[in-house]
VOGU-3710 file (C-alpha; in Angstrom, 3 decimals, decimal comma):
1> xxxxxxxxxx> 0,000/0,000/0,000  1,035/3,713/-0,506  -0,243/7,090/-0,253  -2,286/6,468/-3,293  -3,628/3,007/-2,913  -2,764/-0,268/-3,662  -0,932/-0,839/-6,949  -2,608/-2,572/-10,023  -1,824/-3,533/-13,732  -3,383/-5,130/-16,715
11> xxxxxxxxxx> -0,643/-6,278/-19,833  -2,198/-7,326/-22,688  -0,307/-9,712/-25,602  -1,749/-10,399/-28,258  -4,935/-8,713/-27,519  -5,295/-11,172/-24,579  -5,225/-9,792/-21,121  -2,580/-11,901/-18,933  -4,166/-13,602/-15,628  -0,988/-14,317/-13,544
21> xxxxxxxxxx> 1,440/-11,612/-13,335  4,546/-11,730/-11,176  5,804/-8,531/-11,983  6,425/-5,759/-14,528  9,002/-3,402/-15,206  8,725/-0,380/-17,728  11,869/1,559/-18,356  11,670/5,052/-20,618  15,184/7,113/-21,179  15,369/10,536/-22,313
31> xxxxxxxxxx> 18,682/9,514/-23,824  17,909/6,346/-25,333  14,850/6,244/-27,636  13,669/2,889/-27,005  11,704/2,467/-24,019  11,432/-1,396/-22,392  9,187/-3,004/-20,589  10,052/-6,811/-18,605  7,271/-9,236/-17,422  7,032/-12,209/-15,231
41> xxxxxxxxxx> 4,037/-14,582/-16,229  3,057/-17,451/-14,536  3,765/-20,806/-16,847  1,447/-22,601/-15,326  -1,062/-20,727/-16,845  -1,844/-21,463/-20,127  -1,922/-17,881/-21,827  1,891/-17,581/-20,929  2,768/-20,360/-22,868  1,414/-18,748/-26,092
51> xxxxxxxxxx> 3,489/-15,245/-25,874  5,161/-15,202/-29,213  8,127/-13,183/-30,766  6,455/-9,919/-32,072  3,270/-10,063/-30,561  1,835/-6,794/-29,800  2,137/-5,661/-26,053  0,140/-3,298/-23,463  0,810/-2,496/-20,358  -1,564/-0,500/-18,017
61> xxxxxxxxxx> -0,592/0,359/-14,391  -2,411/2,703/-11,682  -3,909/1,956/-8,548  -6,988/-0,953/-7,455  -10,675/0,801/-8,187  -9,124/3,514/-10,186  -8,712/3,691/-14,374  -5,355/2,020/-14,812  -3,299/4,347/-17,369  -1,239/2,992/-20,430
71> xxxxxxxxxx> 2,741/3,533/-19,786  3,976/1,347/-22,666  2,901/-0,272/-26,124  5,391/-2,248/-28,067  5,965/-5,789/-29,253  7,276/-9,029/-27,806  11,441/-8,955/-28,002  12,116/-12,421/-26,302  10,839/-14,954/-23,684  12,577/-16,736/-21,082
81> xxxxxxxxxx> 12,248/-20,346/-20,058  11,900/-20,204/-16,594  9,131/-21,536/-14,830  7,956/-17,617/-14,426  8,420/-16,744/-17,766  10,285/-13,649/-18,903  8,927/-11,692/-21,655  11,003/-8,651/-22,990  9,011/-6,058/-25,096  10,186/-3,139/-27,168
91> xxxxxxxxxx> 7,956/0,551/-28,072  7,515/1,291/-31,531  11,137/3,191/-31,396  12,510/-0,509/-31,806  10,345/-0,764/-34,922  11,489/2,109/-36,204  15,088/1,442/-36,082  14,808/-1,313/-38,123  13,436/0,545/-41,546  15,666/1,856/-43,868
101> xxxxxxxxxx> 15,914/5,115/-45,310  17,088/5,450/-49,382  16,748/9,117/-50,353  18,602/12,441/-51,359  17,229/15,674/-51,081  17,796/19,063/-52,184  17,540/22,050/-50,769  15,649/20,568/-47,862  15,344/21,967/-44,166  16,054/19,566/-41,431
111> xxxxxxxxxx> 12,096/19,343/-41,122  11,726/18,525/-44,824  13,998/14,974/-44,157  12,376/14,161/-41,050  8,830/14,423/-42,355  9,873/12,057/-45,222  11,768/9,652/-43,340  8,708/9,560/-40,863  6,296/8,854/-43,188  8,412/6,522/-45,312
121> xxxxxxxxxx> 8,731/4,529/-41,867  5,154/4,287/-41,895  4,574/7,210/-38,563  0,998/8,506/-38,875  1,490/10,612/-36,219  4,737/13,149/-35,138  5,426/16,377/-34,357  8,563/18,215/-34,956  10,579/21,570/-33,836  8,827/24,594/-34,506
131> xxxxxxxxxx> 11,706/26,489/-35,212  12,352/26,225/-39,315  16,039/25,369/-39,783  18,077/26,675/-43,385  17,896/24,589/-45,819  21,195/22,418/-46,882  22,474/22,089/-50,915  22,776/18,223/-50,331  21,722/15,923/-47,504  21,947/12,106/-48,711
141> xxxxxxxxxx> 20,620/8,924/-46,721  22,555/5,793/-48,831  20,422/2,912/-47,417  20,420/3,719/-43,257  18,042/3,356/-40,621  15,872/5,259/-39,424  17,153/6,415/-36,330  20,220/7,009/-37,921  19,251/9,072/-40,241  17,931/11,368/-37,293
151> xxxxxxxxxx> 21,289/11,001/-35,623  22,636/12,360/-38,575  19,787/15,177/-39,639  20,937/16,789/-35,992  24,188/16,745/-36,331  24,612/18,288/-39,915  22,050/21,353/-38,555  23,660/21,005/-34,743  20,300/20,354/-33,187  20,151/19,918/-29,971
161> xxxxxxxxxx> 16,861/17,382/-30,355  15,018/15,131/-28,326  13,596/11,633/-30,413  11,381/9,600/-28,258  7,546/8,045/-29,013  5,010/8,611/-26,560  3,017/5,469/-24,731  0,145/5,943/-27,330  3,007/5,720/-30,548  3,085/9,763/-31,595
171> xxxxxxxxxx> 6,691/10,446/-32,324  8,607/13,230/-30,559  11,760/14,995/-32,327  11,853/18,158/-31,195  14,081/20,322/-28,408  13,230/19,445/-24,795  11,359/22,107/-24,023  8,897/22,215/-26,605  7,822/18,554/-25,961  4,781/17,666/-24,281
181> xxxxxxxxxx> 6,447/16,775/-21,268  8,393/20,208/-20,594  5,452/21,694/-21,139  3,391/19,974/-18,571  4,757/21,729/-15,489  5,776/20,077/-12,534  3,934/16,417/-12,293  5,496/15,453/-8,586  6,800/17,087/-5,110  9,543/14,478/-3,466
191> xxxxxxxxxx> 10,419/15,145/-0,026  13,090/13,172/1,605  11,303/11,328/4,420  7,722/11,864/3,235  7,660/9,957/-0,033  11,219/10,063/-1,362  13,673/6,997/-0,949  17,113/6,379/-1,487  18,115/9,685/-2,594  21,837/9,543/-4,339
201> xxxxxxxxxx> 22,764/13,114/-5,256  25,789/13,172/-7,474  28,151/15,496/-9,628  27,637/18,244/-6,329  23,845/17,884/-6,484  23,304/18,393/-10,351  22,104/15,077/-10,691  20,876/12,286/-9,156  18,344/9,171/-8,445  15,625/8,333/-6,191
211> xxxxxxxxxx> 13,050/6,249/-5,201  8,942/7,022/-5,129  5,823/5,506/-4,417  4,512/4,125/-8,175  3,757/6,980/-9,891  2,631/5,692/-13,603  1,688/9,448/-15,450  5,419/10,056/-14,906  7,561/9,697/-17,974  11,195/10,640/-18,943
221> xxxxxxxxxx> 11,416/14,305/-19,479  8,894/15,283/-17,278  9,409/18,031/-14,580  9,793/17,154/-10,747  10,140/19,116/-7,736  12,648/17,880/-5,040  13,418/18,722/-1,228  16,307/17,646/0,330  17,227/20,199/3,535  21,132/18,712/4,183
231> xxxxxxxxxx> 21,435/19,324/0,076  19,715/22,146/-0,584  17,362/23,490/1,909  15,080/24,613/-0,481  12,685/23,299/-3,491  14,278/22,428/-7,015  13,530/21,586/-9,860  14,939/19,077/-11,721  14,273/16,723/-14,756  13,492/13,238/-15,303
241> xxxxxxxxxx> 16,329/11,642/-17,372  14,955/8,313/-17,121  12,339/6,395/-15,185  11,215/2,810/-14,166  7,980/2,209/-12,725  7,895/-1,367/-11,469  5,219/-3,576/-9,462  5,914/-6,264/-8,049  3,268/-9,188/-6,370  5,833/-11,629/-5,052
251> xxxxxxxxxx> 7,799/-11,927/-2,059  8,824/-8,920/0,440  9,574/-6,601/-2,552  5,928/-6,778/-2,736  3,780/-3,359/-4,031  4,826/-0,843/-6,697  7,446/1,578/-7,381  9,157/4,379/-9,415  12,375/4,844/-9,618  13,884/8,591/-10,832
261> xxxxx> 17,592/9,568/-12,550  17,272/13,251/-12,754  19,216/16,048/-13,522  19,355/19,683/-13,422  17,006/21,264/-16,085
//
């Protein structure tokens, strides 16, 4: 039990909802764009037995009696054998990775290649950086992936660009603070001894980790608000560089969790 109730999820495969769940991890990183999500079934249930490679995946967390919300949509990247079995899933960054781009343009703004590479990799739905960037003589993709072709769009205009897809698939390049996340305002208030855990400051106090009660509507990139009094003494805010929200309904690790890197904004 915490502050908000007693944790819940639902993860769906295959368009089947999973009875026996052991526990689930979902991972998101602000500096790597695919986010990850690990799940303990049950074997001796049948439905576990019929995970497959590349099944689509679902997973819902939030608290018993309330709407659970959706942190993470992907597909099946691996089971384990064990009699709990281990099933790895990928968002649809990992999908995304694998098409390859085949293109030159001319006279093209760094908008003009990712809108074309985006829709070549089959993205209904993005959004981009507002800003309009100068357009470039040459810019040439011979055959690479999709993500590196973004890799390479921001370093030939030097833009300093965020690439991440959302729980519900919309793609995200775009600076920091003109994502949806930046521009949510601050989504938590973590005081040391109230509901804040193994706080690590590091680097003098410009970044750090921590521990939370489960706290599913956070995501990487989203604002937080932090009190520490032997730190700082005051409020600060700070940004979420990466987060894992895990439950767990086995053994003294029992209940749910979310677990913070931050860093100075």
């Amino acid at each position: 039990m915490n502050e908000y109730g007693t944790p819940d999820i639902q993860v769906t495969i295959g368009g089947q909802v999973m009875p026996a769940i052991a526990s689930v991890s979902v991972v998101a990183d602000r500096r790597t764009p695919i986010a990850r999500a690990e799940i303990e079934l049950d074997r001796d249930r049948d439905a576990a037995s019929d995970v497959t490679e590349q099944d689509p995946l679902e997973v819902a967390l939030g608290f018993r009696g309330q709407v659970l919300r959706r942190v993470f949509r992907g597909r099946v990247h691996g089971t384990g054998p064990e009699r709990l079995v281990g099933v790895t899933a990928l968002d649809r960054m990992r999908e995304l990775q694998g098409v390859r781009i085949r293109q030159a343009w001319r006279n093209a703004n760094a908008q003009d290649v990712l809108a074309w590479s985006m829709r070549k990799a089959g993205v209904e739905s993005f959004r981009l950086g507002a800003v309009q960037t100068s357009a470039r003589h040459l810019f040439i993709a011979a055959n690479e992936g999709f993500v590196d072709v973004v890799r390479r769009v921001r370093d030939a205009w030097s833009l300093d660009w965020d690439l991440s897809a959302d729980p519900e698939g919309v793609v995200y390049c775009m600076p920091w603070a003109e994502t949806p996340w930046a521009q949510a305002g601050i989504q938590l208030e973590l005081e040391f001894g109230r509901n804040m855990t193994g706080f690590e400051p590091r680097t003098g106090g410009r970044t750090g980790s921590c521990e939370t009660f489960l706290a599913p509507w956070l995501w990487h990139s989203h604002l937080v608000s932090i009190l520490d009094q032997d730190l700082w003494g005051r409020w600060v805010t700070v940004r979420v560089e990466r987060v894992e929200h895990k439950v767990t309904f086995k053994g003294s690790a029992k209940g749910g969790r979310t677990r913070i890197e931050w860093s100075m904004s």
